[in-house]
Backbone as JSON, one array per atom type, in Angstrom:
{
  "sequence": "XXXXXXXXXXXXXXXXXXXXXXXXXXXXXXXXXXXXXXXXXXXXXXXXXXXXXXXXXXXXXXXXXXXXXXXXXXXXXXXXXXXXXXXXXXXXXXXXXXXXXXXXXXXXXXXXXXXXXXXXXXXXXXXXXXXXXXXXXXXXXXXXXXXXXXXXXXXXXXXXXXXXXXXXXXXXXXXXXXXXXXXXXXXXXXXXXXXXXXXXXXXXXXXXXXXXXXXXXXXXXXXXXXXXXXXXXXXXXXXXXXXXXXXXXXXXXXXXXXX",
  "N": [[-175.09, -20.14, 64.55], [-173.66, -21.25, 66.6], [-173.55, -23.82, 66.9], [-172.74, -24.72, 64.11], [-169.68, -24.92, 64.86], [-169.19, -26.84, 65.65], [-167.5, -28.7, 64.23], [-165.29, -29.19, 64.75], [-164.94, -31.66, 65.68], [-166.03, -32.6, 63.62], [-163.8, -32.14, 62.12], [-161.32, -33.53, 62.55], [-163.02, -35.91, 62.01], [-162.72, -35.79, 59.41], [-159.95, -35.67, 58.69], [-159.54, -38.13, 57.9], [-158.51, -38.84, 55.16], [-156.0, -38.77, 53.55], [-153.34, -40.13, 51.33], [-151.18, -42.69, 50.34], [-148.77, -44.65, 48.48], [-146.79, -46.14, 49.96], [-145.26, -46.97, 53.49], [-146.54, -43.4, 55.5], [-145.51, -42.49, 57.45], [-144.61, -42.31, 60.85], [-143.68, -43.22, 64.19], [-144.65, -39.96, 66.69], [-145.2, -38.42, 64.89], [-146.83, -35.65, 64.39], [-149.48, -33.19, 64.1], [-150.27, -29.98, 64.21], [-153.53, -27.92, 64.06], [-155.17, -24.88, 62.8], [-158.26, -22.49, 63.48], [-160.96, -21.04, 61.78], [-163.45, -19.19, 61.39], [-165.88, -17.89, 58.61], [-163.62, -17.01, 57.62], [-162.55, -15.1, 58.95], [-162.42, -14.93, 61.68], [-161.2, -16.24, 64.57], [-161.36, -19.52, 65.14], [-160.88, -21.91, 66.44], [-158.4, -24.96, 67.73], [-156.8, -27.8, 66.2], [-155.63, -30.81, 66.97], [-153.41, -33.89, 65.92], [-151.78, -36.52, 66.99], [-149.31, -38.77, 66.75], [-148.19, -42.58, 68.77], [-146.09, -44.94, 68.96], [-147.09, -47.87, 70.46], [-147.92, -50.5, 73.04], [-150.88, -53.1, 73.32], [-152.88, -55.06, 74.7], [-150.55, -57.04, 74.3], [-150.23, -56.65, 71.68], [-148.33, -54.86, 68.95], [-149.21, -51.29, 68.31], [-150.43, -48.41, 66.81], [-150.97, -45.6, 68.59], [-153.1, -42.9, 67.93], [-154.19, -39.84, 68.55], [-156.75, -37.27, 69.05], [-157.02, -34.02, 69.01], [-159.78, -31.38, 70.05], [-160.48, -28.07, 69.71], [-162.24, -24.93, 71.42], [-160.92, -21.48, 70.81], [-160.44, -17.96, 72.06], [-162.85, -16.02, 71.92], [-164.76, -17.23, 71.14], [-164.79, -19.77, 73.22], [-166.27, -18.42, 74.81], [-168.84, -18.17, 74.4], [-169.32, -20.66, 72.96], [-168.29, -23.49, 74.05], [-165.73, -25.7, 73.05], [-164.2, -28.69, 73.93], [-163.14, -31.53, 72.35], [-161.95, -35.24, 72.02], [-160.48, -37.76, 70.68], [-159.21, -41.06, 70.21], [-157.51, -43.72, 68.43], [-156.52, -47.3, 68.67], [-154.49, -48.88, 66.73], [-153.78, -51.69, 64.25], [-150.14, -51.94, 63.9], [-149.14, -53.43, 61.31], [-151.72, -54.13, 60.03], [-152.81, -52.1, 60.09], [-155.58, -52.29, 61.4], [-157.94, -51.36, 63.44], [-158.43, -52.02, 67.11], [-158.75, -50.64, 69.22], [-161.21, -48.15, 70.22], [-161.58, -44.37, 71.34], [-164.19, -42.07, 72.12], [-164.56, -38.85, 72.85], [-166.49, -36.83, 74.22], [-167.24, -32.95, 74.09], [-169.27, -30.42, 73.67], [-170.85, -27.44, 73.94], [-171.49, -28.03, 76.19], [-173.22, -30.34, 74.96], [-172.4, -34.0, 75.62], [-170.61, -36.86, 75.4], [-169.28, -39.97, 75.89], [-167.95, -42.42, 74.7], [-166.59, -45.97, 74.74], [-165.24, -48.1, 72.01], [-164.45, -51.7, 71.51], [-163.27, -53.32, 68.73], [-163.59, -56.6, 67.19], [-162.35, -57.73, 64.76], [-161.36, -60.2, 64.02], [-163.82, -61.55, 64.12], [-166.08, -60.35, 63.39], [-166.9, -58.08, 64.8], [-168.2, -55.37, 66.62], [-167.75, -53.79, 69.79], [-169.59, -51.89, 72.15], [-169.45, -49.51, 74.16], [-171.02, -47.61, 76.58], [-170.13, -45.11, 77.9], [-171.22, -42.16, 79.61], [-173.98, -43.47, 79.31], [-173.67, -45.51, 80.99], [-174.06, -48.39, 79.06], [-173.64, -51.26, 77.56], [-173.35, -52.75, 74.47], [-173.38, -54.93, 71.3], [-172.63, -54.93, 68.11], [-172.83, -55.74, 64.7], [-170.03, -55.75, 61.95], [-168.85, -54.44, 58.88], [-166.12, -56.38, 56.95], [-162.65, -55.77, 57.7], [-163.01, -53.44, 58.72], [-162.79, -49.8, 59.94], [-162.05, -46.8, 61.9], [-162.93, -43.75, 62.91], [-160.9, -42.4, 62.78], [-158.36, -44.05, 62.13], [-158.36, -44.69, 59.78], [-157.97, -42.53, 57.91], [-155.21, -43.26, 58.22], [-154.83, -45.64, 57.57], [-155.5, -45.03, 55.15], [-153.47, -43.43, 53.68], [-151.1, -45.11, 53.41], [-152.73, -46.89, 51.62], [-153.52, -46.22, 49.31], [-153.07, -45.67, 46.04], [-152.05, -42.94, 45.13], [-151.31, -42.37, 42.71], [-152.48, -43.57, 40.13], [-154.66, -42.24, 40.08], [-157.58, -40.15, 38.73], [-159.17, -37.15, 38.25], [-161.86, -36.78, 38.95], [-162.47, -39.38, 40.11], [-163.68, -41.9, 42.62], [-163.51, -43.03, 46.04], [-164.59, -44.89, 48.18], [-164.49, -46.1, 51.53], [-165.02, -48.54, 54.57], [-166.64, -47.62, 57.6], [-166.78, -47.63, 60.92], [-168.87, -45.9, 63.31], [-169.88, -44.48, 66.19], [-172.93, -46.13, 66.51], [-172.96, -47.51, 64.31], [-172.49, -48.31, 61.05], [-171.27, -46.82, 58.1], [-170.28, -45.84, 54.94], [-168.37, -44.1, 54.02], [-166.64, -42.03, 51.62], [-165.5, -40.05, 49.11], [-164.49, -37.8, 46.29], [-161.74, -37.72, 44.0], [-160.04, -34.56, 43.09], [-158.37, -33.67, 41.15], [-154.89, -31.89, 41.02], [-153.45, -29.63, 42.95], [-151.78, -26.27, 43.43], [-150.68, -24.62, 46.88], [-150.79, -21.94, 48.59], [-149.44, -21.75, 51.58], [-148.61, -21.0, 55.49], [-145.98, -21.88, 55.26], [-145.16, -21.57, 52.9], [-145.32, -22.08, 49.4], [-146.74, -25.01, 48.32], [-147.62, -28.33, 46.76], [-150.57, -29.62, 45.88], [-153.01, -32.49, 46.36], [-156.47, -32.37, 46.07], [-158.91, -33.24, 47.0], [-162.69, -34.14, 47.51], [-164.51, -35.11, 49.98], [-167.81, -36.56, 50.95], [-170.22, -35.3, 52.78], [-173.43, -35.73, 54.82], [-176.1, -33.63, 54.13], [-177.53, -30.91, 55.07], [-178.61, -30.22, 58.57], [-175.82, -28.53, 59.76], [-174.2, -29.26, 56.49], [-174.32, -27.02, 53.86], [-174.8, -28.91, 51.41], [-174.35, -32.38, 49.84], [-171.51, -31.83, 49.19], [-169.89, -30.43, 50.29], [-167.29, -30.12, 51.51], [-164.11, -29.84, 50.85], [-161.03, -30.66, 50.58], [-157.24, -30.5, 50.99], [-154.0, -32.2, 50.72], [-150.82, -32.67, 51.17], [-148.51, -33.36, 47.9], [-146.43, -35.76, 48.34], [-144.55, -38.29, 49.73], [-145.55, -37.92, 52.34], [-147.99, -37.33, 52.69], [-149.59, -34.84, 53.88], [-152.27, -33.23, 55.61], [-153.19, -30.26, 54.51], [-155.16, -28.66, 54.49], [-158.58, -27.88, 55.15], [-162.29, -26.64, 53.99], [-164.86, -25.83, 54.45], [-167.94, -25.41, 53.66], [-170.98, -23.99, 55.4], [-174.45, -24.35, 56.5], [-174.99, -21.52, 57.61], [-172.65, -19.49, 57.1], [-168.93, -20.23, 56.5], [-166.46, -22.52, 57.11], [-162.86, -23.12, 57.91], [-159.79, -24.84, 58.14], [-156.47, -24.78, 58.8], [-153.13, -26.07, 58.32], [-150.97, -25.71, 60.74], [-148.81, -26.25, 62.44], [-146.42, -28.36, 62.8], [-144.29, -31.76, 63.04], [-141.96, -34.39, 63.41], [-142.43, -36.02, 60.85], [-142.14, -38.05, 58.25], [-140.64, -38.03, 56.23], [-138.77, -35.69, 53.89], [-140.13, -32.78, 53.71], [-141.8, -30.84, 51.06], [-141.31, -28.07, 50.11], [-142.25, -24.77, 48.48], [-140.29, -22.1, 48.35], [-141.17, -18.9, 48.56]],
  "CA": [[-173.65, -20.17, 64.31], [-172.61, -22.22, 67.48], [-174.01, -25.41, 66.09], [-171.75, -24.89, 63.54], [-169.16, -25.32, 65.5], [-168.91, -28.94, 65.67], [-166.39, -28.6, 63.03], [-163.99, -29.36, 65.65], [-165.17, -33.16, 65.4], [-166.08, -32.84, 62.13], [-162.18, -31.97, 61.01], [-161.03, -34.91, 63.01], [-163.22, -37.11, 61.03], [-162.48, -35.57, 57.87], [-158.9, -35.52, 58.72], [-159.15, -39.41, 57.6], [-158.48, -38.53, 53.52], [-154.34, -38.62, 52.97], [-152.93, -40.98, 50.94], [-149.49, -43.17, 49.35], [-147.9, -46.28, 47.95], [-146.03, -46.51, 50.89], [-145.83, -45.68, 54.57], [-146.57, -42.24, 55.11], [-145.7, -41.67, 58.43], [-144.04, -42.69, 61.86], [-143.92, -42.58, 65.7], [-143.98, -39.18, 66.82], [-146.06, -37.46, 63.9], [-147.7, -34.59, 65.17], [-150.13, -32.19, 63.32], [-151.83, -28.9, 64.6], [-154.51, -26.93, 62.91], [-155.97, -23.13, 63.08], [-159.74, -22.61, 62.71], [-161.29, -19.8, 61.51], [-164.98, -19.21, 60.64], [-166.09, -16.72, 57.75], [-162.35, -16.4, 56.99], [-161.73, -13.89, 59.45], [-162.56, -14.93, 63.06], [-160.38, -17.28, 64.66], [-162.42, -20.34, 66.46], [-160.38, -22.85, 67.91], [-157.72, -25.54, 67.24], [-157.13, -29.13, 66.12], [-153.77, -31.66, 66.71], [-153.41, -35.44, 65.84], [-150.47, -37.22, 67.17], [-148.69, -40.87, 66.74], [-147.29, -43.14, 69.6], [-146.21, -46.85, 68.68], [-147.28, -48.21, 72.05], [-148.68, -51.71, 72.98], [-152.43, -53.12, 73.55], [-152.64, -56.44, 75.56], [-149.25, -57.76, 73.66], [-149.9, -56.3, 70.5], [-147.95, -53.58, 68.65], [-149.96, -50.51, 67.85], [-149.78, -47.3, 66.74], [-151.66, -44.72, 69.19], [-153.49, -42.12, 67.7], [-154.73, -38.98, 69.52], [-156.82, -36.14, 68.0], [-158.01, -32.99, 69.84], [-160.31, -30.04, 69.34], [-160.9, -26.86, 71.06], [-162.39, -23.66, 71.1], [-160.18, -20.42, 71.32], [-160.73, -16.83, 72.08], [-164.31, -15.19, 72.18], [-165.94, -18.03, 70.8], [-165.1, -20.38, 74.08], [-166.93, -18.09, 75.64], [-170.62, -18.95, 73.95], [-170.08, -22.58, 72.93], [-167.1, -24.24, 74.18], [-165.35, -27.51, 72.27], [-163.21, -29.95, 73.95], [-163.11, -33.0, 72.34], [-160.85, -35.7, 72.36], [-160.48, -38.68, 69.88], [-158.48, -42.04, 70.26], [-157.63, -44.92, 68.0], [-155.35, -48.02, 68.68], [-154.96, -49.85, 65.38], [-152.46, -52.76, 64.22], [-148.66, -51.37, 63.09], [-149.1, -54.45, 60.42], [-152.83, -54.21, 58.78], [-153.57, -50.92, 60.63], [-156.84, -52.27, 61.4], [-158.46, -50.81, 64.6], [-158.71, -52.82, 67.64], [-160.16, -49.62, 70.19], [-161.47, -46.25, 69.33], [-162.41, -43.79, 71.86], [-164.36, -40.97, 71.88], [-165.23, -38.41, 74.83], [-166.16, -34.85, 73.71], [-168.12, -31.31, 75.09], [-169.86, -29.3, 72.81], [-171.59, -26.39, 73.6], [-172.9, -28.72, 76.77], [-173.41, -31.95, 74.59], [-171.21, -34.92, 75.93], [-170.6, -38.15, 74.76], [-168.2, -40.47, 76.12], [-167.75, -43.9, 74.73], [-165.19, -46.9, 73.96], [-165.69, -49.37, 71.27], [-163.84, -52.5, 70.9], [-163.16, -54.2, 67.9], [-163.31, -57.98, 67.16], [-161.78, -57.94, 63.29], [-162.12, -61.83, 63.37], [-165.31, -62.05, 64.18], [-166.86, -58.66, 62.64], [-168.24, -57.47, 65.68], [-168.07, -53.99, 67.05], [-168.33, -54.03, 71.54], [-169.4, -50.51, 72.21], [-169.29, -49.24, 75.69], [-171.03, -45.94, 76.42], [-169.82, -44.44, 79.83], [-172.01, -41.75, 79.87], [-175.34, -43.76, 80.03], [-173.35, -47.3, 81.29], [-174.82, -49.12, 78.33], [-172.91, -51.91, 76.98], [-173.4, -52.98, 73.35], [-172.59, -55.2, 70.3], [-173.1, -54.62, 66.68], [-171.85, -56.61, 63.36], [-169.24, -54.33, 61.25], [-167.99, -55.2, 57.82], [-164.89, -57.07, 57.04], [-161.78, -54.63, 57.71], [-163.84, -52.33, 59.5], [-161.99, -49.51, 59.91], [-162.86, -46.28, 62.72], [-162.82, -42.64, 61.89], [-159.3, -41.77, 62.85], [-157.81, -44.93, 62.22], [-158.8, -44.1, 58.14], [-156.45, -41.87, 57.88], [-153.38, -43.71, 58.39], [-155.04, -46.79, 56.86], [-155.85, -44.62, 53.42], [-152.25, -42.87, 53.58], [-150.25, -46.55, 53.46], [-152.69, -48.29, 50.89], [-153.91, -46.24, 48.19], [-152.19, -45.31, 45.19], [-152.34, -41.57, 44.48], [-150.49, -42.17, 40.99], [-153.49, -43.92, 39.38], [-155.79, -41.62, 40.77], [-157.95, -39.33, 37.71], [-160.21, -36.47, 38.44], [-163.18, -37.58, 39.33], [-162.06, -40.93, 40.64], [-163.89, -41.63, 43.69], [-163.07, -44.05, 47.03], [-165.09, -45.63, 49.26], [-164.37, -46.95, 52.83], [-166.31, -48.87, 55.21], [-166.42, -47.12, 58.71], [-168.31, -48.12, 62.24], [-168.84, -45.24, 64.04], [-170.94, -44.63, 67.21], [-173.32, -47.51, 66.79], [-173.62, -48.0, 62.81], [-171.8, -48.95, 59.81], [-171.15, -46.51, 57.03], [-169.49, -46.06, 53.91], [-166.69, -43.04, 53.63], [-167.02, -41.75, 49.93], [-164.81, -39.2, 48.49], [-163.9, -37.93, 45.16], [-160.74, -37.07, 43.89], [-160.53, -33.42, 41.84], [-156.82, -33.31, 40.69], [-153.9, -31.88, 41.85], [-153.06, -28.4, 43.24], [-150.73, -25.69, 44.42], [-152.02, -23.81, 47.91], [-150.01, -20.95, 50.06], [-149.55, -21.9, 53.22], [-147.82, -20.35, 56.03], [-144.66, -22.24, 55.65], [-145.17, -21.43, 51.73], [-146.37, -22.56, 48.39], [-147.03, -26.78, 48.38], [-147.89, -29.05, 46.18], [-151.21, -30.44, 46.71], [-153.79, -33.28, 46.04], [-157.4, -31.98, 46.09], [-160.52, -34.2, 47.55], [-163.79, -33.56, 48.17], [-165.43, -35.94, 51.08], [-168.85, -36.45, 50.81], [-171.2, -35.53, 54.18], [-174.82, -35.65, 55.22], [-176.48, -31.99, 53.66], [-178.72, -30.71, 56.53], [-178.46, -29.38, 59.87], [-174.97, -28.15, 59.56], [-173.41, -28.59, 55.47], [-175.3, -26.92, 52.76], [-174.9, -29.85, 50.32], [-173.34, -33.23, 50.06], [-170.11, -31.68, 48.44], [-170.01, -28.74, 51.02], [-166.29, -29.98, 52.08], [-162.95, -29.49, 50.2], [-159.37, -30.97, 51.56], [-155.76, -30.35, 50.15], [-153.44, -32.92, 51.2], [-149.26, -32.86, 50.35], [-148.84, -34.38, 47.32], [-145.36, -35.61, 48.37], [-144.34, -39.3, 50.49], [-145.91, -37.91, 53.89], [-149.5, -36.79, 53.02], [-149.65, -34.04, 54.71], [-153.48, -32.59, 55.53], [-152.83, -28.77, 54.24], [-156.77, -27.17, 54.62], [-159.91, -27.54, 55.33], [-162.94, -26.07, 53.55], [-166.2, -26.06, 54.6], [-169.46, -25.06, 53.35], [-171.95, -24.76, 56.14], [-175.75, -24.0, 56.41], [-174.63, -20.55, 57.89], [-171.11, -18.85, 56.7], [-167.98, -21.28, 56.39], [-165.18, -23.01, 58.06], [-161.59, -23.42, 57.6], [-158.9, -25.46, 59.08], [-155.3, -24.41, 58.01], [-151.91, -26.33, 58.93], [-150.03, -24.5, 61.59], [-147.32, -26.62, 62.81], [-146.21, -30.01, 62.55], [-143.3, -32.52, 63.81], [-141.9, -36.0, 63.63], [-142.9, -36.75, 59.51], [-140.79, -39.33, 57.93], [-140.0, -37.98, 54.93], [-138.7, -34.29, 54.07], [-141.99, -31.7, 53.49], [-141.33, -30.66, 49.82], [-142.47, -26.55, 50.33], [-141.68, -23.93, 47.34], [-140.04, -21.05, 49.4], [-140.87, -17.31, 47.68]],
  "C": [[-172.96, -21.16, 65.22], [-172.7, -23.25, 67.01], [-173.09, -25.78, 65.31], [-170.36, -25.38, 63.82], [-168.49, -26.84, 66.03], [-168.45, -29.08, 65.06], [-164.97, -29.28, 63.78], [-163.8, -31.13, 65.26], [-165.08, -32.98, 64.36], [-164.48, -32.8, 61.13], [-161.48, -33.46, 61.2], [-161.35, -36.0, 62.27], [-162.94, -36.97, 59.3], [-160.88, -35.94, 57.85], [-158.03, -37.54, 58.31], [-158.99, -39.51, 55.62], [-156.98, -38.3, 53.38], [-153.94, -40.06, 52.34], [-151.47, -41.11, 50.43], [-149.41, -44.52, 49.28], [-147.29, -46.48, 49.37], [-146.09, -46.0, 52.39], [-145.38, -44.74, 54.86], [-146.23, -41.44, 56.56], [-145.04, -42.78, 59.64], [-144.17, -42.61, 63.51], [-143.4, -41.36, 65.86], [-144.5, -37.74, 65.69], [-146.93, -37.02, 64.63], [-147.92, -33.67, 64.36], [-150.38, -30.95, 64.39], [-151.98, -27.96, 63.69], [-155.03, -25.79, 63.51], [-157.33, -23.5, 62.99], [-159.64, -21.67, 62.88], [-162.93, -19.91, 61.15], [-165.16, -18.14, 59.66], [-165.3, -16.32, 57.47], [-161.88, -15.53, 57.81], [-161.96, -14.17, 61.42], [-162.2, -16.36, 63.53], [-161.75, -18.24, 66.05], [-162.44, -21.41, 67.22], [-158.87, -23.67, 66.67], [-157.7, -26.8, 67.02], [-155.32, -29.96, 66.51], [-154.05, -33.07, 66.67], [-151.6, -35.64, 66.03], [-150.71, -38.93, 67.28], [-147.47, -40.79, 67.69], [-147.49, -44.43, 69.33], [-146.27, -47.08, 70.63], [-147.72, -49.96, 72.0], [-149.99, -52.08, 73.42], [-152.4, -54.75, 73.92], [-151.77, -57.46, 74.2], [-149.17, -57.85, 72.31], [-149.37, -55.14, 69.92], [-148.9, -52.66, 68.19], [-149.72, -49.47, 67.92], [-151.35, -46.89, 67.62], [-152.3, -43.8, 68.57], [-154.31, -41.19, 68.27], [-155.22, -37.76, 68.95], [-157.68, -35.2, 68.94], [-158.25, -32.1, 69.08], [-160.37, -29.58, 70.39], [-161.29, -25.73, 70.87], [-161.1, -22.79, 71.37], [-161.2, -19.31, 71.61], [-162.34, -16.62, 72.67], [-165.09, -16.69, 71.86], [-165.97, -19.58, 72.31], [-166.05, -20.02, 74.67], [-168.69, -17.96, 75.81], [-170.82, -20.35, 73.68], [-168.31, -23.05, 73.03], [-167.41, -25.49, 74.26], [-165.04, -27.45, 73.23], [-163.54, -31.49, 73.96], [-161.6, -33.56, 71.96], [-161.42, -37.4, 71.34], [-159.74, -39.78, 70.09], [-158.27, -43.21, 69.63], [-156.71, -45.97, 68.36], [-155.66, -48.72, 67.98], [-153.06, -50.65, 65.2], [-151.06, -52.02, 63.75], [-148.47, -52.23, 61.94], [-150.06, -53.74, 59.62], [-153.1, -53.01, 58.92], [-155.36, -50.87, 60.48], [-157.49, -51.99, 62.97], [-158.97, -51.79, 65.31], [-159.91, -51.83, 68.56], [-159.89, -48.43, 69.78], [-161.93, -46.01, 70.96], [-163.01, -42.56, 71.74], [-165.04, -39.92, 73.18], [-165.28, -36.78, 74.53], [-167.26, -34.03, 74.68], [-168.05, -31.05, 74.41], [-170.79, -29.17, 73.01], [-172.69, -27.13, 74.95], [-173.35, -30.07, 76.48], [-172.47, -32.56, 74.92], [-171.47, -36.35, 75.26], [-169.41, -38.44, 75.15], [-168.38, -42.04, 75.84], [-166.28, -44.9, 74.22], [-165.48, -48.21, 72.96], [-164.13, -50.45, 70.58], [-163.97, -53.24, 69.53], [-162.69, -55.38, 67.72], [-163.13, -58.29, 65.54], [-162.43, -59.56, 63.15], [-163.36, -61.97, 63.49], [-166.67, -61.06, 63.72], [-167.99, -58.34, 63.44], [-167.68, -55.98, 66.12], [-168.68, -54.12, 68.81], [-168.1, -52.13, 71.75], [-169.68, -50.26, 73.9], [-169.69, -47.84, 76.14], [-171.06, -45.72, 78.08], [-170.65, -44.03, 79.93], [-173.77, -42.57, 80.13], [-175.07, -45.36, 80.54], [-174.35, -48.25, 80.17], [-174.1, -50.1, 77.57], [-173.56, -52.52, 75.49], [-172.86, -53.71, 72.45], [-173.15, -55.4, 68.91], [-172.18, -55.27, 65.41], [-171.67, -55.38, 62.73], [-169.09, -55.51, 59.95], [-166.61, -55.73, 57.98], [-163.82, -55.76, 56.92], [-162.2, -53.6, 58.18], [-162.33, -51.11, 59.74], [-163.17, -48.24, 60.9], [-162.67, -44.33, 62.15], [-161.47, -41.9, 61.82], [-158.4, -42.87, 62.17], [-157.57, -45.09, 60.54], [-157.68, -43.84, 57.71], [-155.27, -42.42, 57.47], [-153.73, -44.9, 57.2], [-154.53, -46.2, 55.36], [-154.56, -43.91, 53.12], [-151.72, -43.81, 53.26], [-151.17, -46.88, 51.99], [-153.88, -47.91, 49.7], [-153.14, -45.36, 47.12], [-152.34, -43.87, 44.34], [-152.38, -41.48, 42.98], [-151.42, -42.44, 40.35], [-154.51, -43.18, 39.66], [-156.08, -40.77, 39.41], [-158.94, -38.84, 38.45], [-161.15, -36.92, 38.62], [-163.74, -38.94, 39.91], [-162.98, -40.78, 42.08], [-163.36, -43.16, 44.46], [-164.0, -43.96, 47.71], [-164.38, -46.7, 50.3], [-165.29, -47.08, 53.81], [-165.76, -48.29, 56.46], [-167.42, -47.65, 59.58], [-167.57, -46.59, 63.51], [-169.71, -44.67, 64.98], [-171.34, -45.52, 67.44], [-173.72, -47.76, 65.11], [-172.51, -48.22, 62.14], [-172.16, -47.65, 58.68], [-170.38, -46.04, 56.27], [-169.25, -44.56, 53.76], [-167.01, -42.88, 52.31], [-165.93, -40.54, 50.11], [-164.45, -39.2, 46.83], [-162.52, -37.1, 45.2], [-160.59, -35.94, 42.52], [-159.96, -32.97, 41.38], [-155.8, -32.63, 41.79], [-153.8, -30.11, 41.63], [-152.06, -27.38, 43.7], [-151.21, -24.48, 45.29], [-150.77, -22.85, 48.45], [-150.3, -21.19, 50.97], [-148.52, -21.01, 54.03], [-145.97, -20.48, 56.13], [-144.29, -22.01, 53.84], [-145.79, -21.81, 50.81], [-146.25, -24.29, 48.56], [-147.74, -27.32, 47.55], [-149.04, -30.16, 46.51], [-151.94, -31.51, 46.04], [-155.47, -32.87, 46.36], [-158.55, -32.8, 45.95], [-162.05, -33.22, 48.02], [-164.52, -34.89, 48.92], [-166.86, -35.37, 50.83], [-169.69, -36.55, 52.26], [-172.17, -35.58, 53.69], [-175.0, -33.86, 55.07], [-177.67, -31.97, 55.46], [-178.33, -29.79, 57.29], [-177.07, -28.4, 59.71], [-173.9, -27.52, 58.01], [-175.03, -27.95, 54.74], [-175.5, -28.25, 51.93], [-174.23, -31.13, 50.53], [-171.61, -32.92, 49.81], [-169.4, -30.46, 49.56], [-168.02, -28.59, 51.57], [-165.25, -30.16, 50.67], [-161.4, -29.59, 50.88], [-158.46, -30.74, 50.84], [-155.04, -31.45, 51.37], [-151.74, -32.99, 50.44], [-148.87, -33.77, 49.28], [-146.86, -34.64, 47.22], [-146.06, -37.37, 49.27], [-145.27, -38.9, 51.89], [-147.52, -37.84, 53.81], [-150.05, -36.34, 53.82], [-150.95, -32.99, 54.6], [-153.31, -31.46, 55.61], [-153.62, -28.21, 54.84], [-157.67, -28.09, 54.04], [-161.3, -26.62, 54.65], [-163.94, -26.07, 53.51], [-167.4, -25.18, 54.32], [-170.69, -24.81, 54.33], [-173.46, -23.75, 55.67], [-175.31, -22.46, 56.68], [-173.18, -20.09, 57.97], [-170.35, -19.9, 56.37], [-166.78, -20.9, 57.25], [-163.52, -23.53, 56.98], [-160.55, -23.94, 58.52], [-156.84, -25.09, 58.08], [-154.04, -25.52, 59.32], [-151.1, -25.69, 59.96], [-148.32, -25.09, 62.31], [-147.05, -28.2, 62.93], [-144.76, -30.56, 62.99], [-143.07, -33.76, 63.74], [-142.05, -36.86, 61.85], [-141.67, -37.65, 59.23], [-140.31, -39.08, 56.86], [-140.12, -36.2, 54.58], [-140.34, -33.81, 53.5], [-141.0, -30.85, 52.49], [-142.29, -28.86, 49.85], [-141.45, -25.75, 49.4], [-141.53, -22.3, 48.24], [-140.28, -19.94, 48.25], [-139.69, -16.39, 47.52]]
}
């Protein structure tokens, strides 16, 4: 069951699936998420926030995404990880990612620059001082940095059931391709009420952790902000859920059907 657990990361990187025609979002956007495992036992939390900031004299938006255990379950495998992207306020193409997490005992702390013009990837791993550089595709894009990208610059409206997307990602030390399908449109209860959603399924690696490639399930606001509703995970042992819990800063009202 702790293994499982790595959901914490795992939401983070899933949490790159919102989309719109336009942009979807501003300085100052702030998410946080519940977890739960098996539906009934609460097992930590998630938050992504935006700061327009600067990066040696370029504008960029900040992006910051944490996980964490709560309750009983810190107390056998405790998260904290911690996510970072700085990507352009123009192309929103990722200049540095970082990543620096704890789970359960496992660490990993690295920083990888990106060289867009020159499609390289400079990875930097603290933990074992190992410096690195690896060719990325064109537009490379990082696993947080997605997100915002795929919110701004794809067009929900044309979207049909079964439609799928692909994006290219460099993450750790490799190159690979993001997949999702899209499985129509939905309406979910949430805590702030009923919402209007958009319904994806991201495609992982079956194995150690999902049952299947399909094992995950996202809702996303199907309104101007694209707002990541829930989480739905499949794993090798019981399932995970990530629910909305509070939010701040969006740029455009949150369209919720009060009872």
């Amino acid at each position: 069951m702790m293994k499982k657990l790595l959901f914490l990361g795992l939401l983070l990187a899933t949490l790159q699936v919102g989309f719109a025609q336009n942009s979807s979002f501003k300085d100052g956007e702030w998410f946080k998420f519940k977890m739960s495992y098996s539906g009934f036992l609460k097992a930590g939390n998630a938050t992504l926030s935006v700061k327009e900031t600067d990066l040696g004299g370029t504008p960029v938006y900040h992006v910051v995404g944490k996980g964490w255990t709560t309750g009983m379950i810190k107390w056998f495998f405790k998260v904290n990880d911690r996510y970072e992207s700085y990507f352009d306020q123009q192309t929103l193409l990722p200049y540095k990612f970082v990543r620096n997490i704890y789970e359960g005992g496992y660490t990993k702390n690295l920083t990888i620059e990106f060289d867009q013009k020159n499609q390289k990837a400079h990875v930097d791993d603290i933990k074992h001082n190992v410096q690195s550089t690896f060719d990325t595709k064109p537009n490379i894009q990082d696993m947080v940095s997605t997100f915002y990208y795929l919110r701004n610059n794809l067009n929900t409206d044309k979207l049909e059931p079964g439609d799928e997307v692909t994006i290219d990602i460099f993450f750790d030390q490799e190159n690979y391709g993001f997949k999702l399908k899209y499985l129509g449109k939905d309406r979910i209860e949430t805590d702030f009420g009923e919402i209007d959603a958009l319904k994806f399924r991201p495609y992982v690696m079956a194995g150690r952790v999902f049952k299947e490639e399909e094992s995950l399930t996202l809702w996303v606001s199907n309104d101007k902000n694209k707002v990541p509703l829930r989480i739905k995970a499949d794993l090798a042992v019981g399932s995970l859920r990530a629910d909305l819990e509070a939010f701040k800063g969006l740029k455009y009202p949150f369209q919720i059907h009060i009872n």
